[in-house]
C-alpha positions in Angstrom: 0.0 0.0 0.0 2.7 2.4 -0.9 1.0 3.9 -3.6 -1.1 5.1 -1.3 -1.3 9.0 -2.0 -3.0 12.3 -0.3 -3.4 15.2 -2.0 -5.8 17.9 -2.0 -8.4 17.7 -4.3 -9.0 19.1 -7.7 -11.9 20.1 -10.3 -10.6 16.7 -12.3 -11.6 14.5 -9.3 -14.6 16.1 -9.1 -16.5 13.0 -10.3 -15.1 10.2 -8.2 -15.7 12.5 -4.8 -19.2 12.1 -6.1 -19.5 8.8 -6.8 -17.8 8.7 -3.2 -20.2 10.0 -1.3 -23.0 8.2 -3.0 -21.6 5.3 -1.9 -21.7 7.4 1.5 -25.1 8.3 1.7 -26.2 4.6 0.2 -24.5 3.6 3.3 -26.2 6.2 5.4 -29.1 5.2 4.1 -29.3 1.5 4.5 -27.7 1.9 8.3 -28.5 4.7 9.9 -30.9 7.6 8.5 -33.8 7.0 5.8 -34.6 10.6 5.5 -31.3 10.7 3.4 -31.9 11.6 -0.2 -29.4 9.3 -1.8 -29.9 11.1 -5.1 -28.5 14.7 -4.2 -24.9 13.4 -4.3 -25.3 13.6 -8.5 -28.0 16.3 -8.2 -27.2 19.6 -9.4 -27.1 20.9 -6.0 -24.7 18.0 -4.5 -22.3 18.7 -8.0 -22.6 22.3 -7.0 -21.5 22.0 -3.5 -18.3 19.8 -4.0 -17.1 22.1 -6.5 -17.8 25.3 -4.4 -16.1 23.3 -1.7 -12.9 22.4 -4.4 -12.3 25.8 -5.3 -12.9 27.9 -1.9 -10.4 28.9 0.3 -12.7 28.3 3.2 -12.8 24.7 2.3 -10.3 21.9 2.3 -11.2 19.2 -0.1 -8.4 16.1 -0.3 -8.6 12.7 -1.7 -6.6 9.8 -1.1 -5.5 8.0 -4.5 -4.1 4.5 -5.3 -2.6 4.6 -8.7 -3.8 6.9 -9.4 -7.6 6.3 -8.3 -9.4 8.4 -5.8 -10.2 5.7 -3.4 -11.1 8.3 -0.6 -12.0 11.7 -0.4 -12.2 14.3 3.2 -14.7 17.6 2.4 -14.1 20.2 5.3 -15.3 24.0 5.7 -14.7 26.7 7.5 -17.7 27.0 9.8 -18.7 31.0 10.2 -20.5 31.6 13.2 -21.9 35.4 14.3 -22.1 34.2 17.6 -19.4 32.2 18.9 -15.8 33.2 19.1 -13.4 30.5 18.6 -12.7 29.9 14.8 -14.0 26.9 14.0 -13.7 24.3 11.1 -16.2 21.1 10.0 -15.5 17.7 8.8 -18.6 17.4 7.0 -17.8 14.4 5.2 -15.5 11.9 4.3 -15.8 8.1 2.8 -13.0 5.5 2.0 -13.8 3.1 -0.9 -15.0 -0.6 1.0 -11.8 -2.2 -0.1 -9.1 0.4 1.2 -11.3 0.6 4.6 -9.2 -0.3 7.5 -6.0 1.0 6.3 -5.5 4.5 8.5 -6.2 6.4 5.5 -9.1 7.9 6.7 -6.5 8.9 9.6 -4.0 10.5 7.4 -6.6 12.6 5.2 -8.0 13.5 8.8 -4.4 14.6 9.9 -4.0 16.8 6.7 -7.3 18.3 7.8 -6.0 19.5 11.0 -3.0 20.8 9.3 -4.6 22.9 7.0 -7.0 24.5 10.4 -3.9 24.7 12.1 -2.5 26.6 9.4 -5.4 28.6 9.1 -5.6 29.4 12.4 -9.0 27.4 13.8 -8.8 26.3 17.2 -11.9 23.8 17.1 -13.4 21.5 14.6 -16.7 19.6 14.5 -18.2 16.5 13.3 -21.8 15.1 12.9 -22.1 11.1 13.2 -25.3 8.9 13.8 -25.9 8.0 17.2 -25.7 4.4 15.6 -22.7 4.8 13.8 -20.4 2.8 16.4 -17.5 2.4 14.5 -17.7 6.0 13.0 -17.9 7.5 16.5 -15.1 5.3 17.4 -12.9 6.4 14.2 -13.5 10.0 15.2 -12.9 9.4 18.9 -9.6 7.6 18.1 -9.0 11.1 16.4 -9.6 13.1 19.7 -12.5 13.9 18.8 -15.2 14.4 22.2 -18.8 14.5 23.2 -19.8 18.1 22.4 -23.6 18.3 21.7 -26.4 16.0 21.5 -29.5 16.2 19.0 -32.3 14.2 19.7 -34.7 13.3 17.1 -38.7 13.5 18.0 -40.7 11.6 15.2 -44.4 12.6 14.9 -47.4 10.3 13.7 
């Protein structure tokens, strides 16, 4: 697995982030949250935000690549907020390819992410997981990630 390569990401990967992350919200989907729509990822709104995301400044967009072949992706922003005062960043999503899964390279494109804040001066960063996402929370734990806030989810009939 020495071909194993992260970089940040480009316009030209634009497609394989998608088909990513379709595989991500599929996967979403069949586990943990059937309010996903598992067609934005190709919609013109899910094209429109991973390309925003590629070409900001207030994003960091990388993908891992084995010759050659995006086989994982990390998509990151710069979270803005009027009301608190620590700069702030957010992993807002990220998804390794099944076969490459257990690997640490969702470690090392997370570690690239937390250069770039720390370059950039953000002091905290944030990420959303499924309360039934075990393994994710345990991924992002592992990553010194803590218990922050809790959302809890009412369903009416």
């Amino acid at each position: 697995m020495n071909n194993i390569l992260i970089r940040e990401a480009n316009k030209k990967d634009l497609d394989e982030i998608l088909s990513l992350n379709l595989d991500l919200f599929k996967k979403e989907f069949k586990e943990f949250d059937k309010s996903l729509n598992v067609k934005w990822p190709k919609s013109k709104e899910g094209k429109n935000y991973f390309a925003k995301r590629i070409a900001s400044k207030d994003s960091f967009v990388a993908v891992a690549t084995y010759d050659e072949e995006v086989i994982g992706y990390i998509c990151c922003s710069f979270n803005r907020s009027p009301i608190q005062f620590i700069r702030k960043a957010e992993l807002e999503n990220m998804m390794i390819s099944e076969e490459f899964r257990g690997k640490k390279i969702g470690s090392k494109l997370a570690k690239e992410f937390f250069n770039w804040c720390k370059t950039n001066n953000i002091k905290n960063i944030i990420v959303t997981a499924s309360a039934k996402n075990l393994s994710g929370i345990r991924f992002y734990k592992k990553l010194g990630f803590n218990d922050y806030d809790l959302t809890l989810e009412k369903k009416l009939k």
